[in-house]
Structure formats: structure tokens, C-alpha cells
mmJSON file of the N, C-alpha and C atoms, coordinates in Angstrom:
{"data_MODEL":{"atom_site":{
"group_PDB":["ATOM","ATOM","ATOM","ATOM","ATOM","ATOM","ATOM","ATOM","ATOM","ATOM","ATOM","ATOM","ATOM","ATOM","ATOM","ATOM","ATOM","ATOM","ATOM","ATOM","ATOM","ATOM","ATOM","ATOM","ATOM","ATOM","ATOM","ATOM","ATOM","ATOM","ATOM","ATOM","ATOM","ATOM","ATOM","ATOM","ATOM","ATOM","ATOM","ATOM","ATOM","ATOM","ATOM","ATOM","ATOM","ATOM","ATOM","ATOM","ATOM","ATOM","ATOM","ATOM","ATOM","ATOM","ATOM","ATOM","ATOM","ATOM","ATOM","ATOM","ATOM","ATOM","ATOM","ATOM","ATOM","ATOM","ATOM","ATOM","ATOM","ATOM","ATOM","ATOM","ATOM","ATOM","ATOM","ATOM","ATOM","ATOM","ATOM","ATOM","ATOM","ATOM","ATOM","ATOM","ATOM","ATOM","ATOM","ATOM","ATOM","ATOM","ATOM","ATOM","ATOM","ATOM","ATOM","ATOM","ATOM","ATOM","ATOM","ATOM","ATOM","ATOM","ATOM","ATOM","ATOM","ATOM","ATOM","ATOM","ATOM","ATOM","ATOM","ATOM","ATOM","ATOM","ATOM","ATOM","ATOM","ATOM","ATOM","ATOM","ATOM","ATOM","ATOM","ATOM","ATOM","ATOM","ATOM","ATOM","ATOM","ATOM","ATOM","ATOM","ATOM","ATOM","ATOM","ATOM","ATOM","ATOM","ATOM","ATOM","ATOM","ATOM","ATOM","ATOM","ATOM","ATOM","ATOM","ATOM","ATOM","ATOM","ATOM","ATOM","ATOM","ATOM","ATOM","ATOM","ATOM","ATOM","ATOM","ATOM","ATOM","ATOM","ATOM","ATOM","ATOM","ATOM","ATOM","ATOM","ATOM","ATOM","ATOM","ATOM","ATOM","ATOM","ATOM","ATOM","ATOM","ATOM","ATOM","ATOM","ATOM","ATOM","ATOM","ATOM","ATOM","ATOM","ATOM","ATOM","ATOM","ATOM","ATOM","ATOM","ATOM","ATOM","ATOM","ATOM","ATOM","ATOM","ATOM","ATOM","ATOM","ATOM","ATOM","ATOM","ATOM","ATOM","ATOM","ATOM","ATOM","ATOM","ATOM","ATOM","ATOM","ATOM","ATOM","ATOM","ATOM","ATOM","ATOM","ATOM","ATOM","ATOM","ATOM","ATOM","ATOM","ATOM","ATOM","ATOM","ATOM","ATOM","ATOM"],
"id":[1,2,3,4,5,6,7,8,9,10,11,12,13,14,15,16,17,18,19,20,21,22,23,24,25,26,27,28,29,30,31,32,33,34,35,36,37,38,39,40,41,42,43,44,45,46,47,48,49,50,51,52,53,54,55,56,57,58,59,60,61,62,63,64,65,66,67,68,69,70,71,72,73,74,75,76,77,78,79,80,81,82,83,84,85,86,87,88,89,90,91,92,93,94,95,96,97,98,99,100,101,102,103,104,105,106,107,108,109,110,111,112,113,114,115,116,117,118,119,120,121,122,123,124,125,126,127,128,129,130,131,132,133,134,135,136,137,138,139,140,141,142,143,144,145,146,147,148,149,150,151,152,153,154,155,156,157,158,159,160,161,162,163,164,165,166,167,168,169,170,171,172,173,174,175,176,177,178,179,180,181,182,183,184,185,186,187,188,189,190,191,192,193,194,195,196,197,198,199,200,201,202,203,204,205,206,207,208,209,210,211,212,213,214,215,216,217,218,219,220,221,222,223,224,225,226,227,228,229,230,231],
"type_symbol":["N","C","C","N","C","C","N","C","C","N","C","C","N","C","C","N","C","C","N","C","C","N","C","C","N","C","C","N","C","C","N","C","C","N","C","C","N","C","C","N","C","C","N","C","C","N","C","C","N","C","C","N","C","C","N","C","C","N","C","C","N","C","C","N","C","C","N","C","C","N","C","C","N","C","C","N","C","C","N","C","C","N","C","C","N","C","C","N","C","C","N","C","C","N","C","C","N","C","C","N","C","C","N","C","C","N","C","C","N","C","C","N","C","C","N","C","C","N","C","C","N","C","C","N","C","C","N","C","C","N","C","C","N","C","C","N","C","C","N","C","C","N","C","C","N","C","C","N","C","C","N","C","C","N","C","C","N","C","C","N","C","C","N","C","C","N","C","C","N","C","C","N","C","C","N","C","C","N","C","C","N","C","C","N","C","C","N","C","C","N","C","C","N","C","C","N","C","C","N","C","C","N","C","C","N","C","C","N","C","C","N","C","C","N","C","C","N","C","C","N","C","C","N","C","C","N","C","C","N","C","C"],
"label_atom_id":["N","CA","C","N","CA","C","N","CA","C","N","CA","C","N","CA","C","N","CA","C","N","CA","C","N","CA","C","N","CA","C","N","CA","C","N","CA","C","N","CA","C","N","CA","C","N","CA","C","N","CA","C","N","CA","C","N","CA","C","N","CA","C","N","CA","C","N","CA","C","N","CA","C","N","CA","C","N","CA","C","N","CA","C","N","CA","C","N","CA","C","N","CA","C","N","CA","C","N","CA","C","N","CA","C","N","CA","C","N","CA","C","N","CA","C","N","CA","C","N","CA","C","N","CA","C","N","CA","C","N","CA","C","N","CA","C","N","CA","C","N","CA","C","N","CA","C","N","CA","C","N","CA","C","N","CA","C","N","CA","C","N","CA","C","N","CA","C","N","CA","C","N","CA","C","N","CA","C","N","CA","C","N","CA","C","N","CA","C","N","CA","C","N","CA","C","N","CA","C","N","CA","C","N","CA","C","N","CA","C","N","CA","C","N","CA","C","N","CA","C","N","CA","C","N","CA","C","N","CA","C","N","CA","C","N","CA","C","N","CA","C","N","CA","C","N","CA","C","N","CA","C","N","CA","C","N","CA","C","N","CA","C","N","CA","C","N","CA","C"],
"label_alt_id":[null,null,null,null,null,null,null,null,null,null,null,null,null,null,null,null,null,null,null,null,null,null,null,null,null,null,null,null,null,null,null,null,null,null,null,null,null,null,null,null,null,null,null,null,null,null,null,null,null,null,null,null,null,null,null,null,null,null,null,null,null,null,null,null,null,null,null,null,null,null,null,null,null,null,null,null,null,null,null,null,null,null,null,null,null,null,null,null,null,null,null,null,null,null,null,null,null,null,null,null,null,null,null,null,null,null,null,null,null,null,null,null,null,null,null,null,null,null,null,null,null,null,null,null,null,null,null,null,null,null,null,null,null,null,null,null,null,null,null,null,null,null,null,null,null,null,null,null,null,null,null,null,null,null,null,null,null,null,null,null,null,null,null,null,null,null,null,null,null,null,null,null,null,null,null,null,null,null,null,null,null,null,null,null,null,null,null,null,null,null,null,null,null,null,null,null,null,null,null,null,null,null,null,null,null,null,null,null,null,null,null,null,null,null,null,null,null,null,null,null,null,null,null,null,null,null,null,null,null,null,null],
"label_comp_id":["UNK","UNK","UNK","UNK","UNK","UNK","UNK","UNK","UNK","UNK","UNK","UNK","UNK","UNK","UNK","UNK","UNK","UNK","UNK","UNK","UNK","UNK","UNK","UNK","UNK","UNK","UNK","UNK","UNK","UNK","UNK","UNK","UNK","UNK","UNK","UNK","UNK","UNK","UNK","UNK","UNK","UNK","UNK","UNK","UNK","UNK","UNK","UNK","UNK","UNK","UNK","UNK","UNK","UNK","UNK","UNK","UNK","UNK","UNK","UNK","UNK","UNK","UNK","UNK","UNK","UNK","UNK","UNK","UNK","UNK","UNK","UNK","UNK","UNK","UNK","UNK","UNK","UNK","UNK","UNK","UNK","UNK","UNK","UNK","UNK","UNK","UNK","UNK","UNK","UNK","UNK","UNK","UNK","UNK","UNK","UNK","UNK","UNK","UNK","UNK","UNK","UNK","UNK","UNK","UNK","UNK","UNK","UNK","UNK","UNK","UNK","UNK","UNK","UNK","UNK","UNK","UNK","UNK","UNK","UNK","UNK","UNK","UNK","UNK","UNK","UNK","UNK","UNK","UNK","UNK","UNK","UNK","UNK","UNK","UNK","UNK","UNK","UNK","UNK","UNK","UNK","UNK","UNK","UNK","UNK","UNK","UNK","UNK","UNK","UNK","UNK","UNK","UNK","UNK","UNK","UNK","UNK","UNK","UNK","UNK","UNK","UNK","UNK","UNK","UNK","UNK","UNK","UNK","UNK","UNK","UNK","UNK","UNK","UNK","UNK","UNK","UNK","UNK","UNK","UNK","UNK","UNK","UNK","UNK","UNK","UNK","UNK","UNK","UNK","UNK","UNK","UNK","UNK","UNK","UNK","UNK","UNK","UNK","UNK","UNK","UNK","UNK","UNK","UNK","UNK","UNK","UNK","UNK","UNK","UNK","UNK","UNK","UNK","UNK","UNK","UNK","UNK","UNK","UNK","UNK","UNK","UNK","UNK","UNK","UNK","UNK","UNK","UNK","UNK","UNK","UNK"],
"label_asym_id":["A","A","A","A","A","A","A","A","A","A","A","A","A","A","A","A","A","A","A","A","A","A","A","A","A","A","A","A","A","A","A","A","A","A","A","A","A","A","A","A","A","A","A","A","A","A","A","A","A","A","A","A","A","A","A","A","A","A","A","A","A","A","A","A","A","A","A","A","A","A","A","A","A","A","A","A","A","A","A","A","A","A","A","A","A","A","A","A","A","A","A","A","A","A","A","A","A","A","A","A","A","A","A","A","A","A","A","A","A","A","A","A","A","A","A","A","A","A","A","A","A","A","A","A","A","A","A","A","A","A","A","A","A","A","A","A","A","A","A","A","A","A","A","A","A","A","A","A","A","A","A","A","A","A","A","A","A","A","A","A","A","A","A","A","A","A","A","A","A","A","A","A","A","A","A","A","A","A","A","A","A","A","A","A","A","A","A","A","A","A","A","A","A","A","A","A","A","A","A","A","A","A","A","A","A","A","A","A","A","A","A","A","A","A","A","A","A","A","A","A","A","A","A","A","A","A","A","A","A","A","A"],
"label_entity_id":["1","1","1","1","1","1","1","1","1","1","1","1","1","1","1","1","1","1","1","1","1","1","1","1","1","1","1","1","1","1","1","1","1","1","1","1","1","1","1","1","1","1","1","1","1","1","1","1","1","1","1","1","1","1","1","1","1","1","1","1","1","1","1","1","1","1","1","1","1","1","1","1","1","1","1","1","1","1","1","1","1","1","1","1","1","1","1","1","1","1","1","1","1","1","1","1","1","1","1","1","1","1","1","1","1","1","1","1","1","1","1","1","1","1","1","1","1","1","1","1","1","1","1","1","1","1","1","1","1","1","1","1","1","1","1","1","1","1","1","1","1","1","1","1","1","1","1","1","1","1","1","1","1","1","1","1","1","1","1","1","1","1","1","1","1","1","1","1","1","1","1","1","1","1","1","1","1","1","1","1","1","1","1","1","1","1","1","1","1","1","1","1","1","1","1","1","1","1","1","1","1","1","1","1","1","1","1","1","1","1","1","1","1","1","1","1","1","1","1","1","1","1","1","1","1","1","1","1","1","1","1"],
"label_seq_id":[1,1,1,2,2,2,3,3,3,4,4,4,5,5,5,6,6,6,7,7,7,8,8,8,9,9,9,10,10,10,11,11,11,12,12,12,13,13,13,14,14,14,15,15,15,16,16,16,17,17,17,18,18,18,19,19,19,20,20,20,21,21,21,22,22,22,23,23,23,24,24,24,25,25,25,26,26,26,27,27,27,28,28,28,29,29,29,30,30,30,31,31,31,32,32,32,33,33,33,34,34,34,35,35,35,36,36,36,37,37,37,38,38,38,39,39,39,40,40,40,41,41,41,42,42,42,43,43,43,44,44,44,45,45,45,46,46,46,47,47,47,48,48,48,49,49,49,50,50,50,51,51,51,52,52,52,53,53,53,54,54,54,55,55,55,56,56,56,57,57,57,58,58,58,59,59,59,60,60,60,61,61,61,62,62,62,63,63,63,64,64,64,65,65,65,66,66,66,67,67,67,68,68,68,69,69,69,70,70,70,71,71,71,72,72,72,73,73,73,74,74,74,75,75,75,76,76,76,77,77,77],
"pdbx_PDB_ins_code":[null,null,null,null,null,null,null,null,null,null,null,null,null,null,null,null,null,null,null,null,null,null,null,null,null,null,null,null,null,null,null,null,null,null,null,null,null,null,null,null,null,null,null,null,null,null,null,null,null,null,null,null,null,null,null,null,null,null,null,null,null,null,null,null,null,null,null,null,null,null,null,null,null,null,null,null,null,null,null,null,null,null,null,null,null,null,null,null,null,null,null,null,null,null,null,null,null,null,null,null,null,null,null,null,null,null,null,null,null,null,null,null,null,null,null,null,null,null,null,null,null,null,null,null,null,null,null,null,null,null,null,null,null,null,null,null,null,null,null,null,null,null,null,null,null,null,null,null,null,null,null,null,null,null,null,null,null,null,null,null,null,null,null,null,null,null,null,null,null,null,null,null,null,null,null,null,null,null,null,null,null,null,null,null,null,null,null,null,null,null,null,null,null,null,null,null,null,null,null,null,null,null,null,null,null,null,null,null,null,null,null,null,null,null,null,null,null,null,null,null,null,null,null,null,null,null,null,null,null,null,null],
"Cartn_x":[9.869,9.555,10.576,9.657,10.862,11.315,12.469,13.083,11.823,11.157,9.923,9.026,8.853,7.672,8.607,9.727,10.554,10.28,10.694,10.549,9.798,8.009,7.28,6.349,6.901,6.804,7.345,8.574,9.298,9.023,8.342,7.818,6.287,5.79,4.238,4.674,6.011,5.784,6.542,7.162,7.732,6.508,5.444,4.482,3.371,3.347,2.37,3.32,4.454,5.475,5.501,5.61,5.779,4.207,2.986,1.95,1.797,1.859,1.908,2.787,4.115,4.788,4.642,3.929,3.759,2.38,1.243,0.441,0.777,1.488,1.705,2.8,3.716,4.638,3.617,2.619,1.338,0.646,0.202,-0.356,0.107,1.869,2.496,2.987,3.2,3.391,2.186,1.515,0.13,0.1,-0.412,-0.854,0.703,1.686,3.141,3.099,2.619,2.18,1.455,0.367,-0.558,-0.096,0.695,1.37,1.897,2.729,3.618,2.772,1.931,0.934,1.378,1.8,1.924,0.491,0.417,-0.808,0.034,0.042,0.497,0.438,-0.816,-1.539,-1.36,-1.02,-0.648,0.764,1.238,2.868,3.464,3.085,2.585,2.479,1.681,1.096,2.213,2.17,3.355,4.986,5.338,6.243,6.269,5.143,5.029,5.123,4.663,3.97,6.293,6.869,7.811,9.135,8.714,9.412,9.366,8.183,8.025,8.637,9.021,9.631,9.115,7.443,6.482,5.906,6.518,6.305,4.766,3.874,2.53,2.123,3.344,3.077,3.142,2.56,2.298,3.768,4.58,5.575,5.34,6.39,5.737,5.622,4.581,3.595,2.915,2.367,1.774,0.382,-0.729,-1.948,-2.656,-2.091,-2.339,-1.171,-0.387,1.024,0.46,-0.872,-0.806,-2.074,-2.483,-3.617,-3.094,-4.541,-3.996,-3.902,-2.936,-2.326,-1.688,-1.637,-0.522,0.495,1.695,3.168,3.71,4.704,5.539,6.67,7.009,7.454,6.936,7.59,7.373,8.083,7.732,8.775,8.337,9.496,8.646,9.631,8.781,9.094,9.62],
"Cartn_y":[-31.621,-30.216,-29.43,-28.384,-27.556,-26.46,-25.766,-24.489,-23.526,-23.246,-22.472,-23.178,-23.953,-24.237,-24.222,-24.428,-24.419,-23.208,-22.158,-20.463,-20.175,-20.673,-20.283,-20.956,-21.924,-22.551,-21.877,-21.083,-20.727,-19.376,-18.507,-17.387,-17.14,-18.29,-18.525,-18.804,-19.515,-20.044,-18.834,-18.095,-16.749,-15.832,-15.522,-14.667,-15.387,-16.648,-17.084,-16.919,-17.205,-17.329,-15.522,-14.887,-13.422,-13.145,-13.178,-13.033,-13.489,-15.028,-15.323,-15.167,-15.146,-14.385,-12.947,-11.848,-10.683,-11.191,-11.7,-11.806,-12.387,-13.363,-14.55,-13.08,-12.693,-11.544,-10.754,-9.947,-8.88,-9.537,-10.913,-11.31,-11.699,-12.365,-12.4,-11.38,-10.351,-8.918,-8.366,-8.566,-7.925,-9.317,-10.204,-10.822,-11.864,-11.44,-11.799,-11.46,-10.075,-9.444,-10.624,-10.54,-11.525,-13.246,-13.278,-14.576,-15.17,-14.587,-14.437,-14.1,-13.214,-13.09,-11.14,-10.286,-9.175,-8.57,-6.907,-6.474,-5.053,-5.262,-3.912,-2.975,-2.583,-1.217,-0.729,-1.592,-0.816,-0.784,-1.599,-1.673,-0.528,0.197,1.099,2.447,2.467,3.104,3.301,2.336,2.082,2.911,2.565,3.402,4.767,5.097,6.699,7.389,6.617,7.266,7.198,6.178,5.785,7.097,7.459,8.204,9.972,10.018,11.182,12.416,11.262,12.037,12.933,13.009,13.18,15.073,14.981,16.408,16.27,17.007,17.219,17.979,18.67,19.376,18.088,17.958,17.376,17.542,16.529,16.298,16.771,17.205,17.544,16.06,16.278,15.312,14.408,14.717,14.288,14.87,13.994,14.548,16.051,16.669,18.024,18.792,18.244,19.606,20.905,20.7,21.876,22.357,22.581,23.052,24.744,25.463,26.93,26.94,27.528,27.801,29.266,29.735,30.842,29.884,30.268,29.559,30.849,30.716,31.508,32.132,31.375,32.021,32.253,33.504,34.024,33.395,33.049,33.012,33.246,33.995,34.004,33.331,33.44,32.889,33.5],
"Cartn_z":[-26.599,-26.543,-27.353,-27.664,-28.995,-27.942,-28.694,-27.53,-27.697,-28.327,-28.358,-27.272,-26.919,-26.25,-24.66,-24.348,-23.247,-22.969,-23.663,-23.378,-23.319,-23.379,-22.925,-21.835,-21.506,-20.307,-19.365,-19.349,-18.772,-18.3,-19.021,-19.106,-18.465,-18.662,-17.46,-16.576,-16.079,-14.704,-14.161,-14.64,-14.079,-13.891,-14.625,-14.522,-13.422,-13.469,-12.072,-10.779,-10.906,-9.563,-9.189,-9.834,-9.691,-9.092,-9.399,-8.67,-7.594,-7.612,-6.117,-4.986,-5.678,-4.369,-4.03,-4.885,-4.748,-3.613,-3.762,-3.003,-1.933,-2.082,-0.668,0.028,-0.196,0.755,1.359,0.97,0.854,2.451,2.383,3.289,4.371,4.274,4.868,6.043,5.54,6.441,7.015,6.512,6.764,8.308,8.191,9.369,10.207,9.681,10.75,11.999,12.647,13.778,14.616,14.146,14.648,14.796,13.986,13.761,15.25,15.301,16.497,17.733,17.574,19.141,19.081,18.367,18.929,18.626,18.953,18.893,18.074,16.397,16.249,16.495,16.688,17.104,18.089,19.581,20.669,20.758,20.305,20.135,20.013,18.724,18.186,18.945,19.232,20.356,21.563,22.163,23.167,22.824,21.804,21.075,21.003,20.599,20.807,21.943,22.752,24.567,24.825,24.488,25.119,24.226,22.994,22.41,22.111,22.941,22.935,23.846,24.923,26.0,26.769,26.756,27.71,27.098,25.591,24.919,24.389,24.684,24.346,23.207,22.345,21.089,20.139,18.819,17.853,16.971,16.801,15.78,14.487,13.423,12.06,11.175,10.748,9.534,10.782,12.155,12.797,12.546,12.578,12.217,12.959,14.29,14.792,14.211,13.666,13.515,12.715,11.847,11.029,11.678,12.459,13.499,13.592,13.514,13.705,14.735,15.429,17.047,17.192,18.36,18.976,19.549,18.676,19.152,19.945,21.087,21.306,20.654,19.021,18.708,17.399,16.448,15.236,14.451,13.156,11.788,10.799,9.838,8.889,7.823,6.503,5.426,3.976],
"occupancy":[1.0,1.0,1.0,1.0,1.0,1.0,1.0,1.0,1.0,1.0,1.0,1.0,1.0,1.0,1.0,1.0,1.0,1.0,1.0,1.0,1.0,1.0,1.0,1.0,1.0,1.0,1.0,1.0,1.0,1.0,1.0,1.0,1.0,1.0,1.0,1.0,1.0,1.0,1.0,1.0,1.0,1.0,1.0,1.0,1.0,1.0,1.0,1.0,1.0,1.0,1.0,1.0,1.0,1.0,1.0,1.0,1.0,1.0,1.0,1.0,1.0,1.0,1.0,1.0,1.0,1.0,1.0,1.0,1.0,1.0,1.0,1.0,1.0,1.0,1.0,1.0,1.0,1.0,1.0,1.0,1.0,1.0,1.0,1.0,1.0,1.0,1.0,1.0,1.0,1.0,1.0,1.0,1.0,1.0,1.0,1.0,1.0,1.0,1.0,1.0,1.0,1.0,1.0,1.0,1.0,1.0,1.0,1.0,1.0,1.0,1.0,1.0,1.0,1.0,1.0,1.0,1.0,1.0,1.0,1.0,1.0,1.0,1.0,1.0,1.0,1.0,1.0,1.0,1.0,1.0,1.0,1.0,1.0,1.0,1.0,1.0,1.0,1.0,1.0,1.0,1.0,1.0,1.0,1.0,1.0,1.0,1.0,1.0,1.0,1.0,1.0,1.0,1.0,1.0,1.0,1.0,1.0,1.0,1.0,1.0,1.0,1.0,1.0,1.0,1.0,1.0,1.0,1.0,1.0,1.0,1.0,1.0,1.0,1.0,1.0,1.0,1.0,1.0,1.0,1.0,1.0,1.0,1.0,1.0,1.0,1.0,1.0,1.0,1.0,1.0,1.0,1.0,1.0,1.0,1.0,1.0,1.0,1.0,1.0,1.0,1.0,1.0,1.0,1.0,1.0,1.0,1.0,1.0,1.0,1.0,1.0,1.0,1.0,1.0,1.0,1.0,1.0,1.0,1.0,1.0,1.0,1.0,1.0,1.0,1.0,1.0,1.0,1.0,1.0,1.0,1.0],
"B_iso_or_equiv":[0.0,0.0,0.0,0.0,0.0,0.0,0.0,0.0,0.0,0.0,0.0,0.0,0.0,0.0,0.0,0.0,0.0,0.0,0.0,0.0,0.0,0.0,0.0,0.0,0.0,0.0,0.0,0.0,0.0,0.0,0.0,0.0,0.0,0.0,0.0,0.0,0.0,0.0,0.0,0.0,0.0,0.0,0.0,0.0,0.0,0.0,0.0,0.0,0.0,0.0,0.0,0.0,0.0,0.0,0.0,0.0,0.0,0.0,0.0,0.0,0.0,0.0,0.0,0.0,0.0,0.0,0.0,0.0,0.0,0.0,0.0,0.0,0.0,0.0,0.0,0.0,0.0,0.0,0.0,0.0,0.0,0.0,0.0,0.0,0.0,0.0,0.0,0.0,0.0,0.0,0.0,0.0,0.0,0.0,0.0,0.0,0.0,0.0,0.0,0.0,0.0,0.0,0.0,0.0,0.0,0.0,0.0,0.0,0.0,0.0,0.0,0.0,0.0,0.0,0.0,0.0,0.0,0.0,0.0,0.0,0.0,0.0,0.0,0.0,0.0,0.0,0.0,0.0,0.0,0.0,0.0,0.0,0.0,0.0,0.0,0.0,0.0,0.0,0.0,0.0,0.0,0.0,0.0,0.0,0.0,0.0,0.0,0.0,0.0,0.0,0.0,0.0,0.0,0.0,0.0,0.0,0.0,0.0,0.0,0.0,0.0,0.0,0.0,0.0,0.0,0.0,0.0,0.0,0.0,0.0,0.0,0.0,0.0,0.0,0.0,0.0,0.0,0.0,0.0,0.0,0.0,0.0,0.0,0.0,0.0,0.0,0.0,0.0,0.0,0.0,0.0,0.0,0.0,0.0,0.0,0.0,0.0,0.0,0.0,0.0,0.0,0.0,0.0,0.0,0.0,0.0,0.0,0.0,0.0,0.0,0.0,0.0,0.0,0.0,0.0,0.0,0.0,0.0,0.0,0.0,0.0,0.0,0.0,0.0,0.0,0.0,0.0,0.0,0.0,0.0,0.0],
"pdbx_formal_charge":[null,null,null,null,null,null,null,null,null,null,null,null,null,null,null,null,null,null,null,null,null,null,null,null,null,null,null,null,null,null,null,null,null,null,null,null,null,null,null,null,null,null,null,null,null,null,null,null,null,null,null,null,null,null,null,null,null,null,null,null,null,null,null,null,null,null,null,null,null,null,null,null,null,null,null,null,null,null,null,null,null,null,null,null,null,null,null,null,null,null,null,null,null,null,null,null,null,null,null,null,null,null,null,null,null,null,null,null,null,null,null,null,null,null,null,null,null,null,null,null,null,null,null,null,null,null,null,null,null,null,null,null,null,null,null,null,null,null,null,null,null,null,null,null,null,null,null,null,null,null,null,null,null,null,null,null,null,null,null,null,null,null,null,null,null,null,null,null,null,null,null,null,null,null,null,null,null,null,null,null,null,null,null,null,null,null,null,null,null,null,null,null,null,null,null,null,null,null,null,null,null,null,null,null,null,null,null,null,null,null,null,null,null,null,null,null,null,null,null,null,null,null,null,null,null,null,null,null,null,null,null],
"auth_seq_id":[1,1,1,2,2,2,3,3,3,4,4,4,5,5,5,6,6,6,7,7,7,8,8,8,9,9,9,10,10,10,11,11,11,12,12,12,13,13,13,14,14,14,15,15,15,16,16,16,17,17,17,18,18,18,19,19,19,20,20,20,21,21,21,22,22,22,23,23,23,24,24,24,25,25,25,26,26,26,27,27,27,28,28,28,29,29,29,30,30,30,31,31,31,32,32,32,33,33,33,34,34,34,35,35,35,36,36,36,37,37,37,38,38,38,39,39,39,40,40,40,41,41,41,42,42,42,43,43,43,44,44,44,45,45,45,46,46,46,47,47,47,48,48,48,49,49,49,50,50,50,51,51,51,52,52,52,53,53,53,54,54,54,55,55,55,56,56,56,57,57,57,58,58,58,59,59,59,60,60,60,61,61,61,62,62,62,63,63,63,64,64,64,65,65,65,66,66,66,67,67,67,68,68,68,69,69,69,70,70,70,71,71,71,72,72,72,73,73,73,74,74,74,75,75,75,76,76,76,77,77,77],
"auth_comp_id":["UNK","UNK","UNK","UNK","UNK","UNK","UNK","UNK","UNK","UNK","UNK","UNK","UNK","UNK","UNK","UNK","UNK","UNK","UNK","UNK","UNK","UNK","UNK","UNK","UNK","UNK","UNK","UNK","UNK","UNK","UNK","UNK","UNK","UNK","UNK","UNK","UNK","UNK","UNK","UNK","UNK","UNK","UNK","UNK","UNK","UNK","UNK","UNK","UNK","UNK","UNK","UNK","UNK","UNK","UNK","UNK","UNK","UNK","UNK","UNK","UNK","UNK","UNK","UNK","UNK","UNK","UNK","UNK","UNK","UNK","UNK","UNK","UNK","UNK","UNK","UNK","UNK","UNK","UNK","UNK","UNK","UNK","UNK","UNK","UNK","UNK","UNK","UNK","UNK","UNK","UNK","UNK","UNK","UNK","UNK","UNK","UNK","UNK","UNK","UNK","UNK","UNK","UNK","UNK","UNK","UNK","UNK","UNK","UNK","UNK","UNK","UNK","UNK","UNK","UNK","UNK","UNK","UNK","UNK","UNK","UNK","UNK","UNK","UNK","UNK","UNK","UNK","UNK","UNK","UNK","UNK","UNK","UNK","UNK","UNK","UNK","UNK","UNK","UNK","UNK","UNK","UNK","UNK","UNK","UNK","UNK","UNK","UNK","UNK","UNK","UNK","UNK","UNK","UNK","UNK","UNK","UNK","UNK","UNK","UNK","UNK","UNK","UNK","UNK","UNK","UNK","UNK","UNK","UNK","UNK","UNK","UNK","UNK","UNK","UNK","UNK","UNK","UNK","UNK","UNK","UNK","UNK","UNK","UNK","UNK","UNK","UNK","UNK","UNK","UNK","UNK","UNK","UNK","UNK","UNK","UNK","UNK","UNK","UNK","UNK","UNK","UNK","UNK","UNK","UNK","UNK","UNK","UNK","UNK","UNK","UNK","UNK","UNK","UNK","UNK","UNK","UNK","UNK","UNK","UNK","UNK","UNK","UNK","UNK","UNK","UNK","UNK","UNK","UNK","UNK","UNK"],
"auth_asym_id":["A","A","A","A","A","A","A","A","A","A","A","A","A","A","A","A","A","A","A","A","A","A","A","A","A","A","A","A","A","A","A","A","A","A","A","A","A","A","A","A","A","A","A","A","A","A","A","A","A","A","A","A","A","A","A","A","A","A","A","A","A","A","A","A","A","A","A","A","A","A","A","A","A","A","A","A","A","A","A","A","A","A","A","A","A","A","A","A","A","A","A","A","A","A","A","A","A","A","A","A","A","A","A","A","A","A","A","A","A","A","A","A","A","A","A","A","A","A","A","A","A","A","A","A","A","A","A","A","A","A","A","A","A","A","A","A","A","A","A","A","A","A","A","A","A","A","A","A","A","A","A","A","A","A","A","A","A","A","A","A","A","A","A","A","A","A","A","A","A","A","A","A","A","A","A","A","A","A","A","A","A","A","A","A","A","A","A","A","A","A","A","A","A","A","A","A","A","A","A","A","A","A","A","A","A","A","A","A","A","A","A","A","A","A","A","A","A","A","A","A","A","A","A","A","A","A","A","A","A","A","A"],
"auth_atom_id":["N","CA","C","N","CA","C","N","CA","C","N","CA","C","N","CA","C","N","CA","C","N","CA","C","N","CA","C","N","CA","C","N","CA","C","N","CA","C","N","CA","C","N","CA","C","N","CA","C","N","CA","C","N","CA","C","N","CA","C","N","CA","C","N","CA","C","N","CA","C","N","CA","C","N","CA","C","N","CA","C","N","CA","C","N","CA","C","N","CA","C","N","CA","C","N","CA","C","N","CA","C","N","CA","C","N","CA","C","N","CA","C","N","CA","C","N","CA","C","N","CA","C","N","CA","C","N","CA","C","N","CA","C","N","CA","C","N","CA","C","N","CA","C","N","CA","C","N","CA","C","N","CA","C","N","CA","C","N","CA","C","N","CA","C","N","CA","C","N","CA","C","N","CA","C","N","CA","C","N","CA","C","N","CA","C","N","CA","C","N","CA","C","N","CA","C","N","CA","C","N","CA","C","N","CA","C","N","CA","C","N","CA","C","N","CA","C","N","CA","C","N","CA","C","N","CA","C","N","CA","C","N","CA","C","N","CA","C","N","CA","C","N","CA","C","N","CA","C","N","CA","C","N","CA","C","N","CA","C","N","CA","C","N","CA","C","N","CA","C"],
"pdbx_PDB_model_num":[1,1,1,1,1,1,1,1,1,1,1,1,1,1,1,1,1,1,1,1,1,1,1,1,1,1,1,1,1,1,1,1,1,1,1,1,1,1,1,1,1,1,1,1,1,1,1,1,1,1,1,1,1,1,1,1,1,1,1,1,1,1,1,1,1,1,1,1,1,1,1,1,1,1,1,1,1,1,1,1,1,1,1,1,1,1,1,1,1,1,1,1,1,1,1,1,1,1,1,1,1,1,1,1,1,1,1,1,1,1,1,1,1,1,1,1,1,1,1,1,1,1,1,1,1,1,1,1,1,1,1,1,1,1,1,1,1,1,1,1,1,1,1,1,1,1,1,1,1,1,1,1,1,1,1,1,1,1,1,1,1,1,1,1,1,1,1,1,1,1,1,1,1,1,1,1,1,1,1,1,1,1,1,1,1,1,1,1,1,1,1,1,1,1,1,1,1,1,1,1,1,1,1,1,1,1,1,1,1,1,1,1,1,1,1,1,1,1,1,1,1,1,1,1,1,1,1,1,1,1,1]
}}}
């Protein structure tokens, strides 16, 4: 083999190794949850109920935070 044909041996197996570990990581995280036996979604879930500290207003970038409401208080901008 010539150094030309080494360097590009070398250069496909970097461009197939780079796809498949981009995909194989992708799937990896995606179904690890499940792997193990957890249930992300209520976990999840569970987390919130446990971190909220029993507050019933919507956090900001929570999907109700930008809801038109009467707040008790004023601000302006």
C-alpha cells in the first residue's frame, strides 16, 4: 500500500466511525432509561410534584407561565 492509499483508508474509516458512533450514542440515550427498567416520563413527573414545593403558579418557560392572568402585583417595563 502507498501512503496515498493509507490516508484514505484512514479517512473512510474516520467518516464511517464518526456516523456510527453519532447514531449508536443517539440510540443509546434515547432507550438507556428503559434499559435499566426506569420510566422517564414519570420520573419526570415525580420530580416536578417533589420540586415544586406544593406552589400551583406556573414557573417561567413553563408551558402556562405566559397565560393572560390578574397577578397581585404590577410591573412595568
Amino acid at each position: 500500500m502507498t501512503t496515498e492509499e493509507v490516508g484514505a483508508n484512514m479517512a473512510a474509516a474516520y467518516a464511517i466511525s464518526y456516523v456510527l458512533s453519532s447514531v449508536g450514542i443517539i440510540l443509546l440515550i434515547r432507550d438507556l432509561p428503559r434499559i435499566f427498567g426506569f420510566d422517564a416520563v414519570a420520573d419526570a413527573k415525580r420530580a416536578e410534584a417533589d420540586f415544586c414545593g406544593g406552589a400551583t403558579h406556573p414557573v417561567p418557560g413553563a408551558p402556562g407561565a405566559l397565560s393572560m392572568g390578574f397577578y397581585s402585583y404590577d410591573l412595568r417595563a
